[in-house]
C-alpha positions, 0 to 999 in steps of 0.5 A: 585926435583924427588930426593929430593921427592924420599928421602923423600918418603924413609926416611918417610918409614923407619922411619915408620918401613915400612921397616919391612921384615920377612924371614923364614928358608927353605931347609936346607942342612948339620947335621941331627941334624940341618936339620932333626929339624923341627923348622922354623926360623923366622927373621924380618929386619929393617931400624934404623934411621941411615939406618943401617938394622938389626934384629929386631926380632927373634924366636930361643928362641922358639927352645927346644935346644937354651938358649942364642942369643948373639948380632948381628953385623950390615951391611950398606945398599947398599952393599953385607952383613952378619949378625953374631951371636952365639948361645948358646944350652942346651948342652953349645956348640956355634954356629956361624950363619951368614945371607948372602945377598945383599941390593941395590937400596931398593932391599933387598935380602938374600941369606942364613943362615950358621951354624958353628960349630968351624971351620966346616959348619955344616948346610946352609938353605935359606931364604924366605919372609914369 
């Protein structure tokens, strides 16, 4: 009966977006031009109904330099995960961002924020509950 009402309590949460966790982007280490930025980065993650957690919202259209964000793999709850994305500058070159992290027993936890740039890591910052 306590696991049938504990699912329940779960489902009703994430179907009220309840889920919802904004990060932001602090101690960066990598590329000057990257790290001496002082943009913050924000994300907020979600729960969709098929308990699959993404990135609802983001800020980097904000950003001076960036002018595309293209889409976002997903990752399965209660395992270790990456998110990856590109992104596009003002100077057309691709930045590969990948949001590492862990999300088990609803302990959702991330871990860092890694900017590629081709085959070298340009830049590595955390992520923080805003």
């Amino acid at each position: 009966m306590k696991k049938i009402l504990g699912i329940a309590i779960l489902t009703l949460l994430l179907n009220n977006n309840s889920f919802a966790k904004d990060y932001i982007t602090y101690d960066c280490i990598g590329h000057p031009s990257i790290c001496d930025d002082t943009f913050v980065m924000k994300f907020t993650f979600e729960a969709a109904n098929n308990n699959n957690i993404f990135i609802s919202k983001h800020n980097l259209l904000e950003h001076r330099h960036i002018v595309e964000v293209m889409k976002h793999n997903y990752f399965k709850k209660n395992s270790k995960f990456n998110i990856k994305f590109y992104v596009i500058n003002n100077l057309n070159k691709k930045f590969l961002f990948v949001i590492n992290g862990k999300y088990k027993d609803n302990s959702f936890n991330i871990i860092n924020l890694q900017i590629d740039l081709g085959d070298t890591k340009i830049a590595e910052m955390k992520l923080k509950q805003a």
